[in-house]
Every structure is written in structure tokens, then in C-alpha cells.
MIGUKOL-720470 format. One line per 4 residues: their letters; for each residue x, y, z of N, C-alpha, C. Coordinates in steps of 0.001 Angstrom, whole numbers. Layout:
REM residues N
a) X/Y/Z/X/Y/Z/X/Y/Z; ...
//
This chain:
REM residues 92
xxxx) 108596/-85151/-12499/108610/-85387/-13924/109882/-86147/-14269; 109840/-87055/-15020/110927/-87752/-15396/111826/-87516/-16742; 113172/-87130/-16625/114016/-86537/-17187/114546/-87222/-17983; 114955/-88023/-19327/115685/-88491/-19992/116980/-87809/-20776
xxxx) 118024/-87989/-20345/119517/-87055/-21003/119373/-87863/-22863; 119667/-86009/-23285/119483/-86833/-24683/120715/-86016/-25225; 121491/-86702/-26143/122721/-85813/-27196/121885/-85164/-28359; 122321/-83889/-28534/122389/-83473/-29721/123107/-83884/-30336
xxxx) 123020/-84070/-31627/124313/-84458/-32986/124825/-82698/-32883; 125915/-83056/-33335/126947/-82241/-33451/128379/-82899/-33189; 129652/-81652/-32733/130272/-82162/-32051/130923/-82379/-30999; 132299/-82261/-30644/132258/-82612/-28863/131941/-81601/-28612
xxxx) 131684/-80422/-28561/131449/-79067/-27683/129836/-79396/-27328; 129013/-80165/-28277/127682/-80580/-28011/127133/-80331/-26495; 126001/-79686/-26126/125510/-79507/-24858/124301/-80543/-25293; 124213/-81161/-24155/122801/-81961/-23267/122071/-81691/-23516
xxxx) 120829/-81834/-23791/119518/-81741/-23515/118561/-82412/-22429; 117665/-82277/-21531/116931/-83054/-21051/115216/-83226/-22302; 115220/-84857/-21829/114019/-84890/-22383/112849/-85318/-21266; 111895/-85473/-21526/110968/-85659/-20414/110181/-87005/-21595
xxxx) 109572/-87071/-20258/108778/-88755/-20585/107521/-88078/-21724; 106944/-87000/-21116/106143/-86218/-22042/106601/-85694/-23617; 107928/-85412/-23591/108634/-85017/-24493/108366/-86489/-25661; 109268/-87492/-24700/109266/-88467/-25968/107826/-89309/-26694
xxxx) 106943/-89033/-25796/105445/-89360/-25815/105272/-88913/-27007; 105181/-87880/-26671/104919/-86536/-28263/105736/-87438/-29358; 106593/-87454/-29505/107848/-87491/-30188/107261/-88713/-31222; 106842/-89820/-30423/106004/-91114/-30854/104802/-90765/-31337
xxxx) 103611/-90517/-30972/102657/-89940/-31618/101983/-91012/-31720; 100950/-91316/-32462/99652/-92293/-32905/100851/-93310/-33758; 102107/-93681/-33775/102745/-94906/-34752/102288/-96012/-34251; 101867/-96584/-35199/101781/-98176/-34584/102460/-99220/-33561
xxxx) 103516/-98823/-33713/104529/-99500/-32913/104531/-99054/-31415; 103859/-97651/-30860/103827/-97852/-29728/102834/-98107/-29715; 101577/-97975/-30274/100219/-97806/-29944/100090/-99574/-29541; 100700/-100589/-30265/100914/-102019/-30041/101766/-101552/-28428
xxxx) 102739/-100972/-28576/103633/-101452/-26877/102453/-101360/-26029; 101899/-100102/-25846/100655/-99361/-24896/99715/-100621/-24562; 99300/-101031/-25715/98176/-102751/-25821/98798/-103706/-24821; 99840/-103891/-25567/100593/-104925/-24584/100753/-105067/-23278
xxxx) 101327/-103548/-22914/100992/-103465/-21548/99928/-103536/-20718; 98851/-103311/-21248/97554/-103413/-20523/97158/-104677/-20613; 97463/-105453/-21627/97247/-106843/-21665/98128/-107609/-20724; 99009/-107229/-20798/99912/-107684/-19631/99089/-107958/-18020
xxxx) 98927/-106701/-17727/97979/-106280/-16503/97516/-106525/-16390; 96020/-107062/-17371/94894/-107808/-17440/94972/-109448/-16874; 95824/-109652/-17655/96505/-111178/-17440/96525/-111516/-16304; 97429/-110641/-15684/98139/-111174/-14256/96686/-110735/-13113
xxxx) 96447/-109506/-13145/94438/-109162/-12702/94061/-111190/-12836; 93771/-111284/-13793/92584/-112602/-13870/93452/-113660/-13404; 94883/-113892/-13358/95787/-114545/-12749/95555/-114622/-11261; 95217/-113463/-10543/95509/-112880/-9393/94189/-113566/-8727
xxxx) 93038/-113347/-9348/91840/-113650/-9163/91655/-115531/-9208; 92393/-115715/-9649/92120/-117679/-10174/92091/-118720/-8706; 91207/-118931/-8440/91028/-119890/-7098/92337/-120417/-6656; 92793/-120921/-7925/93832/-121643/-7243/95276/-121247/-7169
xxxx) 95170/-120133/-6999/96460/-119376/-6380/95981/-118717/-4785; 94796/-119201/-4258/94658/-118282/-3421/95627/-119324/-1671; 96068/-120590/-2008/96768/-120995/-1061/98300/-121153/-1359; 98481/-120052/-2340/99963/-119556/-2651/100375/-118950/-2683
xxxx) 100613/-117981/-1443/101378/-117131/-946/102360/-116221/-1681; 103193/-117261/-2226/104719/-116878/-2998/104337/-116002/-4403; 102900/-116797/-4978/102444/-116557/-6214/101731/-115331/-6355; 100702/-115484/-5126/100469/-114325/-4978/101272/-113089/-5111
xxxx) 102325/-112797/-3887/102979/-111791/-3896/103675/-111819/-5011; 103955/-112627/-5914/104517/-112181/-7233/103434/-111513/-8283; 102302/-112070/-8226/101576/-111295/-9289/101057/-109785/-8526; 100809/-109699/-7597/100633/-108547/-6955/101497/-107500/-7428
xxxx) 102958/-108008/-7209/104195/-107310/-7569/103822/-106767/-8946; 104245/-107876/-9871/103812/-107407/-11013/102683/-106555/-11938; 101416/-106883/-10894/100571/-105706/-11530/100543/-104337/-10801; 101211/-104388/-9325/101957/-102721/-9181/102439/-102219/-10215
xxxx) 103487/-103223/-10815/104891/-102175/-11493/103706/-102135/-12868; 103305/-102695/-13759/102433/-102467/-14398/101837/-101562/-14773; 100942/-101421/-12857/100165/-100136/-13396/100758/-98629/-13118; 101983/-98713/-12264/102716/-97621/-12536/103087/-97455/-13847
xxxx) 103348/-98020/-13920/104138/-98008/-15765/102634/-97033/-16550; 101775/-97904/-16682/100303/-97374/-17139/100431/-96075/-16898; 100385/-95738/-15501/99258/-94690/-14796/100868/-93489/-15789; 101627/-93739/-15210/103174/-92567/-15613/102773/-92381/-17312
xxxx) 102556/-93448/-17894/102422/-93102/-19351/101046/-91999/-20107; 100159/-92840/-19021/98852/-91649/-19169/98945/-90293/-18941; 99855/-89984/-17881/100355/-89141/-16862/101001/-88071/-18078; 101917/-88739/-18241/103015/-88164/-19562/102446/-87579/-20932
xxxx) 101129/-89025/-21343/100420/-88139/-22653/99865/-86582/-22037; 99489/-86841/-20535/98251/-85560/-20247/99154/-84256/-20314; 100635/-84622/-20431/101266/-83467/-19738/101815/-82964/-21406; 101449/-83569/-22045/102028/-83205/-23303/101265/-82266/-24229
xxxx) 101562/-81005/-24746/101199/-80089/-25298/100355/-80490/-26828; 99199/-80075/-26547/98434/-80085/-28268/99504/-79924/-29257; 99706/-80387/-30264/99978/-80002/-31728/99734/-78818/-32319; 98179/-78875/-32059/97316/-77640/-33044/97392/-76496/-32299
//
């Protein structure tokens, strides 16, 4: 699970908190502004997918392994975020 160090306000005696990727998931909720990041990213992925697929990258080696690259980190990114909503506690 992935840990994010967060400050409490207060003052210097202030202790740490950890937050988790699930934590800040929650935290965001249905706002527009991520619900657009989330899009993006999959559009992202999509892109480089039909990129990946295009005839004429298939005698380019270099290109290849770059879009490859890129839709790994992608869909980690994806899969951890899905990962994170699942781990996040109902509301109700």
C-alpha cells in the first residue's frame, strides 16, 4: 500500500500522519477535476495502444520500446488507482 507523509496544521510539536493512496482517493471523491485527470489518463493509454498498433512503427524498434514503456507506466498508474478506489471504505 502506498504511504503519503502528510502534516497536520498545528505547531512544531505537530506529529505526522501517514496517508495512503486510498486515503487521498476518498479525500477527492466524484470532483470534477479528478474525474477529468482519471479521463486523461486513459486517454493517454488509448493513444499510445493505437500508436503502438500503427503499421508504421512496426520497423522502429526505438519507437516501439518507447510506447511500450509508456503504456506500462500508464497502466500501472491505472491499475494502482483502481486498486486504491477498491481499497477505500464506503461513505454510507
Amino acid at each position: 500500500m502506498h504511504h503519503l507523509p502528510v502534516r497536520l496544521k498545528g505547531g512544531k510539536n505537530c506529529k505526522k500522519t501517514q496517508m495512503t493512496l486510498a486515503d487521498a482517493i476518498n479525500g477527492l471523491g466524484e470532483q470534477t477535476e479528478w474525474l477529468t485527470v482519471k479521463s486523461f489518463i486513459l486517454e493517454q493509454r488509448d493513444m499510445c495502444l493505437v500508436d503502438f498498433q500503427d503499421y508504421t512503427h512496426v520497423d522502429n524498434p526505438q519507437k516501439l520500446a518507447r510506447l511500450s514503456g509508456e503504456i506500462a507506466g500508464l497502466t500501472r498508474i491505472i491499475e494502482s488507482l483502481e486498486n486504491a478506489e477498491t481499497d477505500t471504505p464506503s461513505a454510507i
